[in-house]
Structures are given as C-alpha cells and as structure tokens.
N, C-alpha and C positions, 0 to 999 in steps of 0.2 A: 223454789219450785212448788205449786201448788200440787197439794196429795191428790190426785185425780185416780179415779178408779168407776169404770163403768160398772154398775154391778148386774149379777147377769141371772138369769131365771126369777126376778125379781117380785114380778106377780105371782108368779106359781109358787115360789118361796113362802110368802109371806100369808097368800091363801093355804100351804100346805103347814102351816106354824098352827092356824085355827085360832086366831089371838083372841082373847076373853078381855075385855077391859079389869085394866088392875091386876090380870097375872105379869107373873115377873119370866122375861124373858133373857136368855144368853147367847147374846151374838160372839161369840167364841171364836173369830175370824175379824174383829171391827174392821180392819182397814178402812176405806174412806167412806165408811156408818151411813151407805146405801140402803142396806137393807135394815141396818139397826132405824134408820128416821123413818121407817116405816111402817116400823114395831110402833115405836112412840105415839108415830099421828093414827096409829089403828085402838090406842089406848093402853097400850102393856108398858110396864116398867120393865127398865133395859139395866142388865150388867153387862158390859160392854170390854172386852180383854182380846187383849193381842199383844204379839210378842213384840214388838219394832213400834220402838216411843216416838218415833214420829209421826204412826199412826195414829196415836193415841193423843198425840197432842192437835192433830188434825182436825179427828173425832170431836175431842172437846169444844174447838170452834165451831164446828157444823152444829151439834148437837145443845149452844151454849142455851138455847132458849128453853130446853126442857131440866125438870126439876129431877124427874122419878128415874136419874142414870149413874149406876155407879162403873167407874172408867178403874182398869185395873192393868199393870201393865206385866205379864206373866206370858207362860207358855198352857195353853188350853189341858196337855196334858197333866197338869197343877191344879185341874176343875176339882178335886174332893179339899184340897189343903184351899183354896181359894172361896169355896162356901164354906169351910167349916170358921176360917179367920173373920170371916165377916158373920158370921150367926146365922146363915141361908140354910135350910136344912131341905129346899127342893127348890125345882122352880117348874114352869108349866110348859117351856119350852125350850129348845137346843139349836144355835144352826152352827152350823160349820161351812167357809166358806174357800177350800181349798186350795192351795196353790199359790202364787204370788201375782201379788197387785199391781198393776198399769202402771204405778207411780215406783215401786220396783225394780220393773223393768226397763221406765223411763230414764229413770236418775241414774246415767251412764256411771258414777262412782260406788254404786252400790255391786257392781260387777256380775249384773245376773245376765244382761245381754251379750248377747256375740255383735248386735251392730254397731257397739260405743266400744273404743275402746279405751277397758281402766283394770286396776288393778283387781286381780283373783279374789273376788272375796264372798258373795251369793250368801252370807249370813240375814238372814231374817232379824235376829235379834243380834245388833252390832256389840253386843255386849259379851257374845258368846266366846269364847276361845279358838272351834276349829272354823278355818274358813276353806273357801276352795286351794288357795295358794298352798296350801296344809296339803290337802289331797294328791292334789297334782304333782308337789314335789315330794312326800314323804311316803303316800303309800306304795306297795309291791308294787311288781307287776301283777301278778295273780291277783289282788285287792285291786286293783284297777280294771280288769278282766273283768271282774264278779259284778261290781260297780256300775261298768258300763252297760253291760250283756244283761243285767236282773232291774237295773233302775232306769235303761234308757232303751231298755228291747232295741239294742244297737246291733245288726248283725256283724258289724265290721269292728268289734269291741276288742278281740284282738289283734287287730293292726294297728287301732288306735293307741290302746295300750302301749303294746310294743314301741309307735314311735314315741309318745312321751318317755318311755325309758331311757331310749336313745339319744335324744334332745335333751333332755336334763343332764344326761352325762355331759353332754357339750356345753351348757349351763343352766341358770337357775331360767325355770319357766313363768312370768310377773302378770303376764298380762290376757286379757282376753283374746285382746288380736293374735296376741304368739300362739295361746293355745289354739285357736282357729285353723293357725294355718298348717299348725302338726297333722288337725284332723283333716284339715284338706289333703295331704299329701298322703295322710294314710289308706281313703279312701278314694280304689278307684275312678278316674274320669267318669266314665259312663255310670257310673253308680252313681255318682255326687249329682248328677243330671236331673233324677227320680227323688220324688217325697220332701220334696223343700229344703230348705240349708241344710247342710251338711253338718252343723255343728249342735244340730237341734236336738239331739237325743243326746248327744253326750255331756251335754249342758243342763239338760235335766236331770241328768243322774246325778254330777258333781252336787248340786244345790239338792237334793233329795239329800243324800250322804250328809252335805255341810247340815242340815237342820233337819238331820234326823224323819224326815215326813211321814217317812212310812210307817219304822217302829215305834210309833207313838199313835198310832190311829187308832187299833182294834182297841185295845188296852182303854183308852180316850174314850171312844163310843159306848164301850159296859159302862161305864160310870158314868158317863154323861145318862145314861136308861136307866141307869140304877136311880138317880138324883132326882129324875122327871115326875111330878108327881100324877098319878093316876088319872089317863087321857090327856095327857102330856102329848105333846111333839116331837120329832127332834129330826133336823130335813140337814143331808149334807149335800154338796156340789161336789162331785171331782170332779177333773181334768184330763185325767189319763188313764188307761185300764190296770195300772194296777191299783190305785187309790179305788173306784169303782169294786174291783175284783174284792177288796179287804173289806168293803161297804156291804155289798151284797153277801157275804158270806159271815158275815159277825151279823148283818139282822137278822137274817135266817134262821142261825142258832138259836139266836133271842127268842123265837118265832117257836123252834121246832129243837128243846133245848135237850130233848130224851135221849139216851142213851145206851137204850134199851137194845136188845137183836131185835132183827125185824121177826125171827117169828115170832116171838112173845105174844102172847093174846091181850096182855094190858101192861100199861107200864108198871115198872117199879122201883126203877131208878127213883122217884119221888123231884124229879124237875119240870118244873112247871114253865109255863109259855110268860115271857114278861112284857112281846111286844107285839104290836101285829102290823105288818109291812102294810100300810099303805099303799103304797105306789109298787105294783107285781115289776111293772117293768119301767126301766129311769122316764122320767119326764127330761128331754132334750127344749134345743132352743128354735127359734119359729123361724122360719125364712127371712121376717121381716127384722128382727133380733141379730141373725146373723148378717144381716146387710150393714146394722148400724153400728157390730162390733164384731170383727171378722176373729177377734181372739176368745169369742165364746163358744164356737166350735164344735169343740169337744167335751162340753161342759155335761152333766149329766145329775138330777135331782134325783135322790133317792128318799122318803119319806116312813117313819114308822110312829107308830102309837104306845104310847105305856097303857100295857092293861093293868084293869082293877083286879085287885085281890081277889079270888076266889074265897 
C-alpha cells in the first residue's frame, strides 16, 4: 500500500515557515513529506523525523532526488538528543504536523480505524511496547473513565468504560469491531444518532494514550523555540482542541513569559519574551480545501517567531 497522505494547510504552512534558501528546516511529523518537498523546492535543507519507519521509508522515495535531507527515524519529543547526535546546534525552522496520517488510518492492520476491522494496536511507532489492546484490557476502570472523558471529550465515557469492564470479564477484547460495538451498546440510541460514529472519540483517546500525544507536546514545543535560531519559525497543525489548547497556551507563555503580580509597575522576575505569535488567531482550512479533503476539518495552524536577543 502506497504511503498516501493529503497534507493539509499546505500553502499557508509553508508560507508561515518563511523559508530562506540554505536554512535548515525540521519537518518533525514527515509522514508522506508533503510539506517537507516543499521545504526543499522553496530552497531549505530538510531534517526530516518521524516516528513510524514506514514513513520514513516512504519519505526517502519521494524525496530520493534531493541531496540537502537528512531522514531520522525517532520520536520529535527526542528534538535536543537528535541535533545534539548529529552536530546541529539550531535550525531556522520547526513544523509539527499533528495527528495521524491517511495512510494510518488506511492500513486497516495498523488498528487506528473503527471502519476496518484488525487487531487493537493505534501505535505510531510499531516498535513501541504499549498498544491499545494494552489499554483496553489492562487499564481500571477509573483509567479508562479519565482516558475517555479527558482525551476524547467523550460525554458517555463512563458507560463506555463500564461496559469494557464488563465485556472483558466475559473475555479478552482483540479487536476494533468488538471494541465498537461495546461502545455502541454503551451509548444511547438517540445519542449515537448525533456528531458522527459513535466510536469516534473513544478512539481518539485510546491512540492519544497508546503514543503518548499530548504529554509530549508542551515539553516538545520549548525546545523545539529554544533550538530555532533568531527569526526562526516554527508552525504546528492540530486536529483537535485539546492539541490546539496546549499550542496556544505554551506560545503565549513564550510570548508573555513574566511572572510577575500584575500590580508591579515593572518586571523583575528577569524573564524575557522568546517568541512572538504570529498568527493571534489559527489559520483554518478554505472551503475549497475542505471539499477536496473532508478529514482537514478540524485542522488549525498555529505560527510563532523566535525573537532576537535583546
């Protein structure tokens, strides 16, 4: 199966990167190096990392005609041990491209969809140890509760829960479709009617959990602005509001890092501004964008700048 992957706010990405010929840029999300081959044909040299080697090796045929790429196969949260291994001591741009790729969701045995069904498994990086089968049959109930309810703004998160309890006691839970129809039966008739499949938030949460998404962002984002070097870049996409919510509130700080009470008449905390937001409010996707890929949606750019040293 061919690594396919529309990529999506593509122009306004790649215009909100500001690419300088010869700066070195890190697509920190390659997947199917949409936006990285356009790093390339704008002039900037690409480090190019993602965690799922078949990305990677995708990447490498797409990208085989350019010279200035170095291909890394890691998790982005690894950005300081990842330049420090290779001798990079900044680079002039950052994207992060959120979420999981068409070709992810496609390949019914990588087990991130509800409309294939395969075995529980929504790891990013197949190399990793927890998967969703993990999830589903090992954690509480209360760890399932918290799971659903925080990473899939699930209002019915414990029913759902509950019945995976239930069902597991009867036996082991394998597959996508089984999980499906736990959550069908937990939720609802008339509820399951409203906001699209019924399995669609609790499936996001499992795969958040399994690969870690969230507690690796903020953390990600400082060092990826720490590394940027002065009028630097660094533009993420998310998909969902809580990715989004952890975006705008880690630039902000960057932006507005003081610490100070507001009555104080001057700072003296001694924390200086490192970024300056860009984009006040996300750049979203065009009508004509959303026509030609109904899963960019929810997609949302967010942009900031590394300021010069004072």
């Amino acid at each position: 199966m061919e690594f396919r992957h529309i990529s999506v706010l593509l122009s306004e990405t790649i215009e909100g990167l500001a690419i300088k010929p010869g700066g070195l840029y890190a697509d920190c999300t390659l997947g199917g190096a949409g936006h990285s081959i356009e790093i390339l044909k704008s002039g900037g040299r690409l480090i190019g990392i993602d965690r799922d080697a078949e990305a990677i090796q995708a990447a490498k045929e797409r990208l085989a005609d350019y010279k200035d790429v170095i291909f890394v196969h890691d998790n982005f949260s690894n950005i300081k041990q990842i330049f420090k291994e290779r001798s990079i001591d900044g680079a002039d741009g950052f994207l992060l491209d959120l979420g999981v790729s068409s070709y992810q969701f496609d390949k019914a045995e990588r087990g991130f969809s509800y409309n294939y069904d395969a075995p529980l498994d929504m790891r990013m990086d197949r190399t990793s140890k927890l998967t969703a089968y993990d999830v589903v049959n090992s954690y509480t109930g209360d760890e399932l509760y918290r799971i659903i309810r925080d990473y899939g703004e699930e209002r019915w998160a414990k029913r759902i829960s509950e019945f995976i309890i239930n069902e597991r006691q009867r036996k082991e839970i394998r597959t996508t479709f089984e999980l499906t129809e736990i959550i069908k039966k937990a939720i609802p008739k008339k509820a399951r009617q409203e906001g699209g499949h019924p399995s669609k938030r609790t499936f996001q949460a499992i795969r958040i959990e399994v690969n870690d998404e969230l507690g690796i962002l903020e953390r990600s984002v400082e060092q990826m602005v720490e590394l940027l070097n002065p009028g630097g870049r660094i533009c993420v996409i998310t998909f969902h509001s809580l990715e989004d919510r952890i975006i705008k509130n880690t630039f902000r700080r960057l932006e507005n890092p003081c610490t100070c009470p507001r009555e104080f008449p001057v700072c003296v905390c001694g924390k200086k501004p490192v970024l300056k937001i860009i984009s006040k409010k996300p750049l979203t996707v065009s009508e004509e964008e959303l026509r030609l890929n109904r899963r960019s949606h929810s997609a949302k750019l967010r942009i900031g700048e590394k300021l010069w040293p004072l």
